[in-house]
PAZAPA-4460 file (N, C-alpha, C; in steps of 0.05 Angstrom, whole numbers, plus 32768, in hexadecimal, padded with zeros to 4 digits):
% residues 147
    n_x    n_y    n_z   ca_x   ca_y   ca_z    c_x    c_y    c_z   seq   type   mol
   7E91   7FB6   80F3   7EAC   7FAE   80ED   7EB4   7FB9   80D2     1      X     A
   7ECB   7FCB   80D2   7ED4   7FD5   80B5   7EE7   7FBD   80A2     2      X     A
   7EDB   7FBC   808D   7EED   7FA4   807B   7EFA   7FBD   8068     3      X     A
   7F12   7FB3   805E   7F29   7FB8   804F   7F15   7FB4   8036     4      X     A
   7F13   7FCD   8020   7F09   7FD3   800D   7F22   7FC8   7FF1     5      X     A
   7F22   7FAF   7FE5   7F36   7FAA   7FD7   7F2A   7FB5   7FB9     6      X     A
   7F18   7FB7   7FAC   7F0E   7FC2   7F9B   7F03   7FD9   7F96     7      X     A
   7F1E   7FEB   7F8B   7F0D   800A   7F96   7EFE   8009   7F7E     8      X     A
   7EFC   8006   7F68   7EE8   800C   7F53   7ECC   8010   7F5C     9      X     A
   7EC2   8009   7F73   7EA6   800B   7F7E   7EA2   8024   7F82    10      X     A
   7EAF   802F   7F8F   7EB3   804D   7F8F   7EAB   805F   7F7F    11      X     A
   7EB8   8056   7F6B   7EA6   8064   7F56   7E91   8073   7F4B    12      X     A
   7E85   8058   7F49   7E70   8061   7F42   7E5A   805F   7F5D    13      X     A
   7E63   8042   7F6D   7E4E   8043   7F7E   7E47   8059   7F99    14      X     A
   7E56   8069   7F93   7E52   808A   7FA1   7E4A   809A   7F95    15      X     A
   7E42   809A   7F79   7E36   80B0   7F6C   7E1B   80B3   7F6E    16      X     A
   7E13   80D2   7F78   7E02   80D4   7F85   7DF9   80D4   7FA6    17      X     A
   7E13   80C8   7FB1   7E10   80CF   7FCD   7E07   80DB   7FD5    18      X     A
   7DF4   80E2   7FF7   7E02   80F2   8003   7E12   8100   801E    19      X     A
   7E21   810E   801E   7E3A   8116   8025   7E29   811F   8043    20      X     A
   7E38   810D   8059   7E2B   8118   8070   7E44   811D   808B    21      X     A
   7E5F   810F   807B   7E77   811A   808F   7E89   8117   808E    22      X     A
   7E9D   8121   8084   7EBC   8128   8086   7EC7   812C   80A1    23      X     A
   7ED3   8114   80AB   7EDF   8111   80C3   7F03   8112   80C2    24      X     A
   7F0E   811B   80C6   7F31   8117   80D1   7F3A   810A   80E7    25      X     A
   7F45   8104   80EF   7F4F   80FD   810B   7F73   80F3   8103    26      X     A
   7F80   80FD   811E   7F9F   80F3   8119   7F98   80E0   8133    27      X     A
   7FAA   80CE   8134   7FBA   80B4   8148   7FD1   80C3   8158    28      X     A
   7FDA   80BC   816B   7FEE   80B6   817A   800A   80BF   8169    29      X     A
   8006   80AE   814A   8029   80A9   813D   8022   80BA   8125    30      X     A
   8015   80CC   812C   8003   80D9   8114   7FFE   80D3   80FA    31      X     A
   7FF3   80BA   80F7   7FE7   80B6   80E4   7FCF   80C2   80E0    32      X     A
   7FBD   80C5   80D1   7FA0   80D9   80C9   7F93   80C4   80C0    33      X     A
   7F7B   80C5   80CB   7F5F   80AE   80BD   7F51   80C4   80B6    34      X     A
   7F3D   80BE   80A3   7F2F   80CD   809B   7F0D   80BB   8094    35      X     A
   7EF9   80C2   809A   7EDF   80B8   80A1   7ED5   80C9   808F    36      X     A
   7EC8   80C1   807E   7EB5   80C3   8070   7E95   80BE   8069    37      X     A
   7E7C   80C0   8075   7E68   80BB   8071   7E5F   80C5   805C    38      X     A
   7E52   80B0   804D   7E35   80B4   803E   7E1B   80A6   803F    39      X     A
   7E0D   80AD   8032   7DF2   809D   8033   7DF5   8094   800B    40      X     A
   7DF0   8077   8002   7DEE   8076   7FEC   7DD7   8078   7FE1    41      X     A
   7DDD   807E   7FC4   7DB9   808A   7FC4   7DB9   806F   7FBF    42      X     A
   7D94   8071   7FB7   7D85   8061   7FBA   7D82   8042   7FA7    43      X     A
   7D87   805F   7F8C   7D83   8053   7F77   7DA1   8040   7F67    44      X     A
   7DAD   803D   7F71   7DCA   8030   7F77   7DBF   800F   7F7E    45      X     A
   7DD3   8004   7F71   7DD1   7FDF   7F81   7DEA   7FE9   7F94    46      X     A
   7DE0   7FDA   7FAC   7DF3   7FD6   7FC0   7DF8   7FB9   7FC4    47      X     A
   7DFA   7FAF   7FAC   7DF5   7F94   7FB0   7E1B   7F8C   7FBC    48      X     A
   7E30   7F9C   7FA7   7E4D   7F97   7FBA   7E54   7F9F   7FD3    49      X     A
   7E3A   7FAD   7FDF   7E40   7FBA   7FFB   7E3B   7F9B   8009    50      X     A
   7E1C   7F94   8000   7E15   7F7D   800D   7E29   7F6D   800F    51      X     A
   7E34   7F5E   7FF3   7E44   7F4E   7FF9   7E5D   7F4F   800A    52      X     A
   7E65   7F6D   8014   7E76   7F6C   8025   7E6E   7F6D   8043    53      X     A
   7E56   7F68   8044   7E43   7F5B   8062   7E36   7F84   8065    54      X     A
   7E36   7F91   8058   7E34   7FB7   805C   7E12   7FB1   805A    55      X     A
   7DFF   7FB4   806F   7DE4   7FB5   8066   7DDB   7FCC   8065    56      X     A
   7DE5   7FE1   8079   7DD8   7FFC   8072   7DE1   800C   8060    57      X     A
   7DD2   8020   8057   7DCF   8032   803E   7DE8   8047   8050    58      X     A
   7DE9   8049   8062   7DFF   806B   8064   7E15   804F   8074    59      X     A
   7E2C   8061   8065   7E4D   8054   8065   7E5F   8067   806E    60      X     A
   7E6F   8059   8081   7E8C   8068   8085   7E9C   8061   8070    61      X     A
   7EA6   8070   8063   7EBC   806C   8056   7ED6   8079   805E    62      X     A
   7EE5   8060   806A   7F01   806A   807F   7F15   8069   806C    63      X     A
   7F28   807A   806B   7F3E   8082   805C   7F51   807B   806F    64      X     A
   7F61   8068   8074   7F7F   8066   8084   7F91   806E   8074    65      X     A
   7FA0   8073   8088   7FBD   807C   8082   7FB7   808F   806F    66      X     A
   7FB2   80AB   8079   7FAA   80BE   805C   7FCF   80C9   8064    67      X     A
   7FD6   80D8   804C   7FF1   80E2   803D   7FE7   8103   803B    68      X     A
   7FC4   8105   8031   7FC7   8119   802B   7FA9   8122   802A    69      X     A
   7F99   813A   8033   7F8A   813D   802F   7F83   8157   8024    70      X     A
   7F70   815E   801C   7F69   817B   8001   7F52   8188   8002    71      X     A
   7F3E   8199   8019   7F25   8191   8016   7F18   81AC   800C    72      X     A
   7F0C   81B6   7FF2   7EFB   81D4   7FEF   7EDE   81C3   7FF4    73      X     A
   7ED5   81D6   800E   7EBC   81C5   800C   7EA9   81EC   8008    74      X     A
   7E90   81E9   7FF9   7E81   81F7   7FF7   7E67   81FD   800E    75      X     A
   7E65   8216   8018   7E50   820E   8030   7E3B   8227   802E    76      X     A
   7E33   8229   8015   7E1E   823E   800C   7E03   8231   7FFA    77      X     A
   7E07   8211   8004   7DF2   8203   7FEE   7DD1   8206   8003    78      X     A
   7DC1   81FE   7FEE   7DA6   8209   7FFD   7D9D   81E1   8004    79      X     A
   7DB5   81CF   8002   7DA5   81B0   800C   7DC5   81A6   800A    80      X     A
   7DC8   8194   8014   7DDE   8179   801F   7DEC   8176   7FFE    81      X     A
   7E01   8176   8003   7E0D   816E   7FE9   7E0C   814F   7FDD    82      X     A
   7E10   8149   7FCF   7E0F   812E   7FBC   7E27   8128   7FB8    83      X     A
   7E3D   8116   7FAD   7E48   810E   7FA2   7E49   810A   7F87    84      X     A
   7E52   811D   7F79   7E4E   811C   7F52   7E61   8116   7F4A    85      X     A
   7E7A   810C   7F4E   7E94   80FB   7F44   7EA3   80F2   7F58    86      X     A
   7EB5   80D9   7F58   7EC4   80CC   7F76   7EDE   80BF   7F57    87      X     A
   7EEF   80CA   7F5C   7F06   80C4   7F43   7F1B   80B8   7F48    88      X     A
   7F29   80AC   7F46   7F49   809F   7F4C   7F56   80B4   7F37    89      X     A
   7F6E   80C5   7F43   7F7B   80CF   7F3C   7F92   80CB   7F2D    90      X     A
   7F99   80BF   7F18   7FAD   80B5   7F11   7FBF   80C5   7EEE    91      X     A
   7FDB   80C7   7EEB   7FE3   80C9   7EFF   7FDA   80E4   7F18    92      X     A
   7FEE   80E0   7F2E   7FE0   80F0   7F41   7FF6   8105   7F44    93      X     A
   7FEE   8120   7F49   8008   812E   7F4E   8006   8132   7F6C    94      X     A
   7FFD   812E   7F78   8001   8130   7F99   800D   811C   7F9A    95      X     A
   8007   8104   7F93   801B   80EB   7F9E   8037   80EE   7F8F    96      X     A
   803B   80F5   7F7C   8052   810B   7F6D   8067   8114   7F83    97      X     A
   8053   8123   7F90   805E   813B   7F9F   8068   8134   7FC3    98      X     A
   805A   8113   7FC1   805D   810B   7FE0   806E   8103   7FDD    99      X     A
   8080   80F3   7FC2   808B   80DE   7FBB   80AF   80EC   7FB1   100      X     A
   80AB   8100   7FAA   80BD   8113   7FA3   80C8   8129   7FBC   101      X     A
   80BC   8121   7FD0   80C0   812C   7FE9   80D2   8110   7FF6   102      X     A
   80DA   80F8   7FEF   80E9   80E1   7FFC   80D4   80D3   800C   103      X     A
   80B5   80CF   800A   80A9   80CB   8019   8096   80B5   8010   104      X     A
   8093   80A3   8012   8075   8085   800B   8082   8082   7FF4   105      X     A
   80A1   807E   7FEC   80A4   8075   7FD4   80A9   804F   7FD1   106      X     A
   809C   8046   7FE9   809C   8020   7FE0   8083   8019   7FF1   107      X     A
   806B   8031   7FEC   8051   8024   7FFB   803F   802D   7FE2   108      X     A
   8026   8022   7FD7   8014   8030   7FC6   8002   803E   7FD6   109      X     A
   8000   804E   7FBD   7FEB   806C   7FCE   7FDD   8069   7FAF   110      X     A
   7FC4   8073   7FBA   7FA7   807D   7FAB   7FA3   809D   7FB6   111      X     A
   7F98   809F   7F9C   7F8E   80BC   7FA0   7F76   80C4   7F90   112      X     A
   7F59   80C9   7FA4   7F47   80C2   7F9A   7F39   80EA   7F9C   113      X     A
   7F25   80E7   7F8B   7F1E   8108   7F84   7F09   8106   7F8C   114      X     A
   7EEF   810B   7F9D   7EDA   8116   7FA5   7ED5   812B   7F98   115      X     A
   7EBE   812F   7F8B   7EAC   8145   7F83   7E8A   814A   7F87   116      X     A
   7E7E   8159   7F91   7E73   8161   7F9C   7E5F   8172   7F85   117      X     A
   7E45   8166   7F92   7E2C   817E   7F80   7E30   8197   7F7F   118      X     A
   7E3D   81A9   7F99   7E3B   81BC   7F9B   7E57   81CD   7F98   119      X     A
   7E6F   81BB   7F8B   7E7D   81C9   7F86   7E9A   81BE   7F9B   120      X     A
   7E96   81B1   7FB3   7EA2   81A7   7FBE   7EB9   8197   7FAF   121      X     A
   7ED0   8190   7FB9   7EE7   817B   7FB4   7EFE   8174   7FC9   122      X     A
   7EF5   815B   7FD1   7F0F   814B   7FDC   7F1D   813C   7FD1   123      X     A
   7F36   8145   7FCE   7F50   8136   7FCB   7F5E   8131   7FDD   124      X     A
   7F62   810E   7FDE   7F6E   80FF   7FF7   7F7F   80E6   7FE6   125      X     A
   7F94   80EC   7FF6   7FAA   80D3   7FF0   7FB6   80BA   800B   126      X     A
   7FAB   80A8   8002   7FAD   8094   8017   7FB2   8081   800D   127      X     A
   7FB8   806B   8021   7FBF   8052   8019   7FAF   803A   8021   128      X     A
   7F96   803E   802C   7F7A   802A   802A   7F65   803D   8030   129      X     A
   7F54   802D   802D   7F35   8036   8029   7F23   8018   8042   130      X     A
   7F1C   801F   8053   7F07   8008   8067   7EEF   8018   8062   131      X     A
   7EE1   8004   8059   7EC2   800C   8059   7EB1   8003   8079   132      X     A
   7E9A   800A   8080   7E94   8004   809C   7E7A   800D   809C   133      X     A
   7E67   7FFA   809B   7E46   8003   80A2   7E46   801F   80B5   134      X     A
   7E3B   8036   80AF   7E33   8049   80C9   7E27   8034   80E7   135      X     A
   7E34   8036   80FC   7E2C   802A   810D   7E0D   8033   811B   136      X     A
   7E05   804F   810D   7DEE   8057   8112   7DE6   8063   80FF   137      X     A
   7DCB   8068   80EF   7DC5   8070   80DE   7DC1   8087   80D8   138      X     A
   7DCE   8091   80F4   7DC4   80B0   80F2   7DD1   80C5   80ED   139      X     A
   7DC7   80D8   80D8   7DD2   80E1   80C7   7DD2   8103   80D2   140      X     A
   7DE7   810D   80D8   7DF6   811E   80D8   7DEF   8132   80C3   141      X     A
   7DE9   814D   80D6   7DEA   815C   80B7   7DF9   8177   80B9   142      X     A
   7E14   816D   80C2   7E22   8183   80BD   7E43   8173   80B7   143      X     A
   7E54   817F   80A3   7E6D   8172   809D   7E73   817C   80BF   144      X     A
   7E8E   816C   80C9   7E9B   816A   80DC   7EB0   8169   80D4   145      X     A
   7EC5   817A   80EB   7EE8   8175   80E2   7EE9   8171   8103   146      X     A
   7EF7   815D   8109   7F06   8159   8121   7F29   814D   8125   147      X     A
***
């Protein structure tokens, strides 16, 4: 069951060090875009706020609804799985700038969060929630996916 992430400050830090096992897309019917996110947290991390949000396993979906906007250089010449070495709130943001200056999400809030990557990687995504969601299987994927 995915719960509504009201505290993004977890993010933060509690992804540093990840790692990065899938970049998912998908559009709806009314085209909205979800975006899925897996990682595995490392080890050495308390997951003690995952717990408290009922999250017992170590690898997480992290679902992005209602994305506005997505940005992805991903690097695919590394010799092992990338990590997660910064996860940032963008502020101010010039994409949301630029969605907003277009006549567009100007009475909804939007976040815009920065992914960076050991190997050089970066996602930039603008949305308007974040559902976290235990991996329903632990099994870890080892190739990014776009669908």
């Amino acid at each position: 069951m995915a719960i509504l992430l009201k505290n993004l400050d977890i993010l933060e830090w509690l992804w540093h060090d990840a790692d990065i096992y899938k970049l998912q897309a998908s559009w709806s019917d009314n085209g909205e875009i979800l975006v899925n996110f897996r990682c595995e947290i490392n080890p050495e991390e308390s997951r003690q706020p995952l717990f408290d949000l009922g999250i017992k396993t170590s690898i997480v979906d992290v679902q992005f609804r209602n994305v506005w906007r997505l940005k992805t250089d991903f690097v695919g010449d590394m010799a092992s799985r990338e990590v997660i070495l910064d996860w940032c709130v963008i502020e101010p943001s010039p994409l949301i700038s630029q969605i907003r200056n277009n006549g567009a999400a100007t009475d909804i809030d939007l976040f815009h969060h920065q992914i960076k990557g050991s190997g050089g990687s970066t996602v930039d995504i603008v949305f308007e929630q974040i559902w976290l969601e235990q991996a329903i299987s632990e099994m870890k994927e080892m190739t990014h996916s776009f669908t």
